[in-house]
N, C-alpha and C positions, 0 to 999 in steps of 0.2 A: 645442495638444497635440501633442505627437512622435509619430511612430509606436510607436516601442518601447513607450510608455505606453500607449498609443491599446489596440496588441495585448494590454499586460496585464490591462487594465481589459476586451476581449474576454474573455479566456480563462477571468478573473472571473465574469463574468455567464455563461458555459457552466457552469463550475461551481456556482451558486448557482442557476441553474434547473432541475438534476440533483434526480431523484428522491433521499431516502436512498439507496436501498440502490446507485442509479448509480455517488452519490458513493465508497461503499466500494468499487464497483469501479474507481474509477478512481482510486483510493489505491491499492488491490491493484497495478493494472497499472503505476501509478510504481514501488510496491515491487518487484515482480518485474524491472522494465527495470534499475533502481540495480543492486541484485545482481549482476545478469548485468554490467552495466557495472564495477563492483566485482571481477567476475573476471577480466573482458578485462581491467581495466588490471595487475590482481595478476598475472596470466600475462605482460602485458609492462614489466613493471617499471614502471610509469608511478605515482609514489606519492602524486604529487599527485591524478591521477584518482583514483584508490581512497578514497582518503582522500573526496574531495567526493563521491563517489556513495555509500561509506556513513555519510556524514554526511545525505546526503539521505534515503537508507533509514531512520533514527532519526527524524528529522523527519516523514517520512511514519506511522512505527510511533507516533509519543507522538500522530499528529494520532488514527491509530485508537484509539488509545486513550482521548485525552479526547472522540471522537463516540461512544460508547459508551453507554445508556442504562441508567444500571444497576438504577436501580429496576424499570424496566419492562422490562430484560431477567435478569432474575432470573440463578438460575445460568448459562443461557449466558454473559449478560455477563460474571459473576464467572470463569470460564475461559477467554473471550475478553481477560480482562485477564489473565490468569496469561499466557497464552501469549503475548501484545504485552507483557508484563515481559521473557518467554525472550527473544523477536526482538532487545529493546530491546540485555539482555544479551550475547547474542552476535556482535551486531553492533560494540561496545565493544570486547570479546576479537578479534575477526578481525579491527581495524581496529591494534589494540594489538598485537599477535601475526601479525599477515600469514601467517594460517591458511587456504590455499586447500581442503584438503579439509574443514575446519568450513566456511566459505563454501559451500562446493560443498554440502552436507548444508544449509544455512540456506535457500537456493535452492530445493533440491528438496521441501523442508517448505512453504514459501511457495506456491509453482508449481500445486499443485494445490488448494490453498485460493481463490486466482482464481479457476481453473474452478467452484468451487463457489459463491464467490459470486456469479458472471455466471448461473450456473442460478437463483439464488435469484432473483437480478433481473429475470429473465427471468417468472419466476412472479409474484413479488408486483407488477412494474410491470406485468405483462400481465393480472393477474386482474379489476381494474376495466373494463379494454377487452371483454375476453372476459363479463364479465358484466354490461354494457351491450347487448352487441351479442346476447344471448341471447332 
């Protein structure tokens, strides 16, 4: 086995022993890094980066989308997919239109949606521990 494979088949098994709600955080935190990456390279003209990091951001937006539980998340779900449709969308138009203040607006909608779900994760991964150790 090579390294480079060696590493990705690592980073796999990180992933796949992630709690849900980890895993969305660490979708979130790819999404939020592509973006930002997506603007550095649109501010320096680089059109091939932009291009790959929000290609990446869509990839990451359809994975949130198909980990979505939709029966069991009732209307959350069904609005958590309306709004991973908008992401999906605007990230199409800003990649198609080299639109940095839509970008810069896609960013700022995203950014604080992390924050929220690393508190979520914080709570439902830590509620089992905390109510063990009670």
């Amino acid at each position: 086995m090579n390294a480079g494979r060696g590493l990705a088949e690592y980073g796999t098994n990180d992933v796949l022993a992630m709690s849900p709600a980890q895993r969305v955080v660490f979708l979130y935190t790819h999404l939020v890094a592509s973006l930002r990456r997506a603007q550095r390279c649109l501010a320096g003209g680089d059109i091939e980066g932009r291009s790959n990091a929000l290609c990446r951001a869509q990839v990451i937006v359809q994975e949130l989308l198909a980990a979505l539980d939709r029966d069991a998340g009732g209307e959350v779900a069904a609005r958590l997919a309306a709004l991973y449709g908008y992401f999906a969308t605007e990230i199409i138009a800003i990649d198609a239109q080299r639109d940095a203040v839509r970008l810069e607006r896609l960013t700022a909608m995203v950014t604080p949606l992390l924050g929220a779900w690393q508190q979520a994760a914080q709570i439902v991964d830590g509620a089992p521990r905390q109510a063990a150790s009670a």
